[in-house]
C-alpha positions as CSV (number, residue, x, y, z in Angstrom):
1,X,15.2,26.3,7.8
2,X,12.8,28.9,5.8
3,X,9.2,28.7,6.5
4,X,6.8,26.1,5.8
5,X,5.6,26.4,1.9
6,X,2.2,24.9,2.9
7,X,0.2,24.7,6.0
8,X,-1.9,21.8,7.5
9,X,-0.9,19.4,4.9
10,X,-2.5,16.2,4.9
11,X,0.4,12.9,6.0
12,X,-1.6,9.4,6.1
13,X,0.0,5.9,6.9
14,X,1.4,3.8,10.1
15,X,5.4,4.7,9.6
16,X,5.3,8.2,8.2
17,X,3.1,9.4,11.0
18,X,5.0,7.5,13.5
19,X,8.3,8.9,12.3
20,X,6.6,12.4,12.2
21,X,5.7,12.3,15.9
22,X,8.8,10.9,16.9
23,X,10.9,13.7,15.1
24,X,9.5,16.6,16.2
25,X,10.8,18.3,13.3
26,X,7.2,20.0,11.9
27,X,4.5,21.3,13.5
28,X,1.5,18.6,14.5
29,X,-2.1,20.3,14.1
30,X,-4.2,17.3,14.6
31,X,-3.8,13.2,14.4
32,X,-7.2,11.3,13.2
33,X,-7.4,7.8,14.6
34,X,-9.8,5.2,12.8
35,X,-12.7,5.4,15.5
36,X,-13.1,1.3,15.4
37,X,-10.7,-1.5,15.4
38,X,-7.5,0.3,16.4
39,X,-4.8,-2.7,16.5
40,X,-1.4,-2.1,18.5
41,X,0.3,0.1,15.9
42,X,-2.7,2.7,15.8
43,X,-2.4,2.4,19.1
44,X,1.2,3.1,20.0
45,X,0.6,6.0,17.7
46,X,-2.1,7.3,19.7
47,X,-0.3,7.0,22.8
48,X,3.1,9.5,21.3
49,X,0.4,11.6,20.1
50,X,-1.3,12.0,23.4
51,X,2.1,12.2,25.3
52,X,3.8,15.2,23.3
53,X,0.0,17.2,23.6
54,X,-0.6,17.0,19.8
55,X,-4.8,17.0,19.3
56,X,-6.4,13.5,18.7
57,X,-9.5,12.9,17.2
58,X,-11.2,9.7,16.1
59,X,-12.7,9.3,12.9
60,X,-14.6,7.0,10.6
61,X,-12.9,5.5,7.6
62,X,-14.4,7.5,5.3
63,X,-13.9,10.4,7.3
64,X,-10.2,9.3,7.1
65,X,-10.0,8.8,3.4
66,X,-11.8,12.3,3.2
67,X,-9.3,13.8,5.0
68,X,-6.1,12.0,3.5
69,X,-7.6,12.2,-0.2
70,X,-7.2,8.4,-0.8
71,X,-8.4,5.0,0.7
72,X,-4.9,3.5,1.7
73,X,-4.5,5.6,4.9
74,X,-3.9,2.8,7.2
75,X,-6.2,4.2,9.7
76,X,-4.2,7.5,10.5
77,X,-3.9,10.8,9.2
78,X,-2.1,13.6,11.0
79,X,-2.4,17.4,9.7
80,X,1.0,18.7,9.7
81,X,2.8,22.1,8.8
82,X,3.9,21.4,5.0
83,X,7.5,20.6,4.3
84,X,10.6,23.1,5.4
85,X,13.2,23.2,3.0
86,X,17.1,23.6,4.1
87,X,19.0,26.4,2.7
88,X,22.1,25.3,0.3
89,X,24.4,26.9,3.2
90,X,23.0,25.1,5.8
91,X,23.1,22.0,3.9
92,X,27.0,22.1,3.2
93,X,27.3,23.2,6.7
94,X,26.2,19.0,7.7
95,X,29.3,17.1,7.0
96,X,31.6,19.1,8.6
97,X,29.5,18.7,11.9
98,X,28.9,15.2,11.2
99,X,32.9,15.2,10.8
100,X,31.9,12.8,7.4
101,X,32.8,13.5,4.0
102,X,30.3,15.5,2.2
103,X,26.9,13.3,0.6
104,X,24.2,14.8,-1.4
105,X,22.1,14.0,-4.0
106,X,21.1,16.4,-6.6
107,X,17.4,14.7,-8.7
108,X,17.2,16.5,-11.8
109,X,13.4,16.7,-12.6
110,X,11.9,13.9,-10.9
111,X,8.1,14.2,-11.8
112,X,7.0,11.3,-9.5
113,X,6.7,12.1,-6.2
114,X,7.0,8.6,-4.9
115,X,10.2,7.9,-7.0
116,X,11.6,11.3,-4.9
117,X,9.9,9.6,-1.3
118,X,11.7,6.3,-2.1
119,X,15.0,8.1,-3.6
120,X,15.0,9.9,0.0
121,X,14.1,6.9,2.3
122,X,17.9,5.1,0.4
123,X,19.4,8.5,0.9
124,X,18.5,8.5,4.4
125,X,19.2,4.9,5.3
126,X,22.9,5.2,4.0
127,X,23.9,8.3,5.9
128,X,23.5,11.1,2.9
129,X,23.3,14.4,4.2
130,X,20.8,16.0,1.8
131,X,19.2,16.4,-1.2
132,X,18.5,19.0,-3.8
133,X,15.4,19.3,-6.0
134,X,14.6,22.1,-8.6
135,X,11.8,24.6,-8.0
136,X,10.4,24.0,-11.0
137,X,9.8,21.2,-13.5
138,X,9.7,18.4,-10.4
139,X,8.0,16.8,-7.2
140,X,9.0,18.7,-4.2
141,X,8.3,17.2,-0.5
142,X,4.6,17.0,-0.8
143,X,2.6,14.7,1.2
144,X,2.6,11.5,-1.1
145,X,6.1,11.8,-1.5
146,X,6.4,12.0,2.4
147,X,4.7,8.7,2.8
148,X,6.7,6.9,0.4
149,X,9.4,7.7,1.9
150,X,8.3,6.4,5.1
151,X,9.5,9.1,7.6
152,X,12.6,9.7,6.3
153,X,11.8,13.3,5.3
154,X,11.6,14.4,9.0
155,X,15.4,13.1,8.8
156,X,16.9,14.1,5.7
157,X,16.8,17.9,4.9
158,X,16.1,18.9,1.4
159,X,16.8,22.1,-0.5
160,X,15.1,23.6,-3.2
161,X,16.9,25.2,-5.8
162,X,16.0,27.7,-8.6
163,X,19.5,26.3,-11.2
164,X,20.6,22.9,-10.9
165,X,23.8,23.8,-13.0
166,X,24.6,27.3,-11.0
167,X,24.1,25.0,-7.6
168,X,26.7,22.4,-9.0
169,X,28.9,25.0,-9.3
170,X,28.6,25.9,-6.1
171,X,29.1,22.3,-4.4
172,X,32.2,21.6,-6.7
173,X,33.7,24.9,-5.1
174,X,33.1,23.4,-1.8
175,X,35.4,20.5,-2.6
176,X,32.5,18.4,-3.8
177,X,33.3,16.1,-6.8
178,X,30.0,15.6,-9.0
179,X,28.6,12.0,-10.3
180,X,25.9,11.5,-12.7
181,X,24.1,8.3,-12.8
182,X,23.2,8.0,-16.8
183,X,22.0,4.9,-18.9
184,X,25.1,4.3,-21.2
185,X,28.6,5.5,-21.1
186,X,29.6,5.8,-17.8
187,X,32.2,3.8,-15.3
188,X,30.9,1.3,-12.9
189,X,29.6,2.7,-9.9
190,X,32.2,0.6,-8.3
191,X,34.9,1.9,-10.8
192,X,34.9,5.7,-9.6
193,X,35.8,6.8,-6.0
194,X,33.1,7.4,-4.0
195,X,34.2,7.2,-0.8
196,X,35.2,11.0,-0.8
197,X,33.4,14.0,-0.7
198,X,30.5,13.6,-3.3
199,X,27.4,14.4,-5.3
200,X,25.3,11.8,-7.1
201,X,23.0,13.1,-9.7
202,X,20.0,11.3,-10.9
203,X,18.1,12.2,-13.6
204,X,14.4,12.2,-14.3
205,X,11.7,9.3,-15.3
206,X,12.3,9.0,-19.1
207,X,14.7,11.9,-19.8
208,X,17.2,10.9,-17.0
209,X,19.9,13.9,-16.2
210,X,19.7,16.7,-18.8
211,X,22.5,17.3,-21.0
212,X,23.7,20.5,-19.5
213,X,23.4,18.8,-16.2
214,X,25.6,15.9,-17.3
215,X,28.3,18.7,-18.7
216,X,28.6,19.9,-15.2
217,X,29.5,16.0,-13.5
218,X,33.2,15.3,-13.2
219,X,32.0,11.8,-13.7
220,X,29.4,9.8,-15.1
221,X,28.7,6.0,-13.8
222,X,26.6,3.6,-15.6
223,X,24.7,0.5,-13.8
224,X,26.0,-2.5,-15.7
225,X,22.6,-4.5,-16.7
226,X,22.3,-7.9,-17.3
227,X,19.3,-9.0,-18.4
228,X,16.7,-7.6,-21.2
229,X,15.8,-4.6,-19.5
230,X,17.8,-1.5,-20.7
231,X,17.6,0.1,-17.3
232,X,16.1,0.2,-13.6
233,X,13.2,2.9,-12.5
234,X,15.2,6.2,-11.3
235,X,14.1,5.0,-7.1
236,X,15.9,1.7,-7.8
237,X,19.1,3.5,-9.1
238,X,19.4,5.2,-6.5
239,X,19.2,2.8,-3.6
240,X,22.0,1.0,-6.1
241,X,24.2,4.1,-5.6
242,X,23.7,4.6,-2.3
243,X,24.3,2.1,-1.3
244,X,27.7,1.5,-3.8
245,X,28.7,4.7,-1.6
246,X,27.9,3.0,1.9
247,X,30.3,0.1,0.9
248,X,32.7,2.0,-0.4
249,X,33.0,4.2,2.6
250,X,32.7,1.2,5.0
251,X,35.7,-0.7,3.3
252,X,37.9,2.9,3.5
253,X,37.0,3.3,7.2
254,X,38.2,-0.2,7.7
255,X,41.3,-0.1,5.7
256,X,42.3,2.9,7.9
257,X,41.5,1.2,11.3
């Protein structure tokens, strides 16, 4: 992992601290309890704090939302060593020790960092191992995004890339076959083999996946929509896909046993 781009970054809320502390994975300065009318889930989360030696203090509410930057804290705000990013190498390097086909998603400019929380928490839950964002031009792993994804980003390592393209490239050289998730034009998600060695690319709020992007996918898979609304919000898409690759893998595995 390279260092930590930020330090003592503010992470509020009941599950993403809890999943913090259990992880391990970053470095705990401080956890801030609300000082009055702690129920049991404050209060399990005091007790992991206290066990693994990480600093609690108690604080008023409006200490807390001083601290956190906004009111919907839930009564807990740790400061925590800001996000470490994985290195493209050490990202490829996961499948092979999981013994798994490969899993990744690649988000192509996504400007909200709670569609990229809740875009990691599906990755997460359906066994990806990793995700790419650009440097530039998109949300990285900043605190809001860490709390929507609920504590999935102690889990799920995510690189940070300078060229989206020039890292496709790369994957597809590793034996990774390429999917972009677009609006129009592309097979059912249930039409194209996922099941292998993959890459689903989503594209950003509005613009969806650049064209140059979508020149680099060996495929591009459309999510049939049957009602008035054109299309789903980019978070939604992607628990879709997810989990269209979680079935398809399931159904292979059991084909095979």
């Amino acid at each position: 992992m390279s260092t930590p781009e930020v330090e003592d970054t503010p992470l509020c809320g009941r599950n993403p601290v809890l999943e913090l502390l259990r992880a391990q994975s970053r470095r705990v300065e401080e956890v801030a309890i609300l000082s009055e009318g702690r129920g049991p889930a404050l209060q399990g989360i005091l007790g992991l704090a206290r066990r693994l030696g990480v600093k609690v203090s108690y604080r008023t509410r409006d200490q807390l939302t001083a601290m956190a930057g906004t009111p919907h804290h839930q009564g807990v705000v740790a400061r925590v060593a800001g996000a470490n990013y994985a290195s493209l190498d050490e990202l490829l390097a996961i499948p092979g020790q999981r013994g798994e086909p490969a899993f990744f998603l690649a988000l192509d400019q996504i400007q909200d960092p709670r569609n990229l929380g809740a875009i990691l928490r599906s990755a997460e839950a359906t066994g990806a191992h990793g995700a790419i964002v650009p440097k530039h031009h998109a949300a990285g792993v900043t605190a809001a995004a860490a709390k929507s994804a609920m504590g999935a980003v102690e889990y799920l390592p995510v690189a940070r890339e300078t060229n989206l393209v020039q890292t496709i490239e790369i994957l597809k050289k590793d034996g990774v076959w390429i999917v972009g998730a677009v609006v129009k034009g592309g097979q059912a998600p249930w039409e194209v083999d996922l099941s292998g060695p993959i890459c689903l690319v989503l594209g950003g709020e509005g613009p969806g996946v650049r064209p140059l992007v979508a020149k680099s996918c060996d495929f591009l898979t459309s999510i049939p929509m049957r009602g008035k609304i054109g299309s789903l919000n980019v978070s939604a898409a992607a628990a879709v896909l997810c989990y269209e690759v979680e079935r398809q893998r399931f159904a292979k595995q059991a084909e095979l046993s």
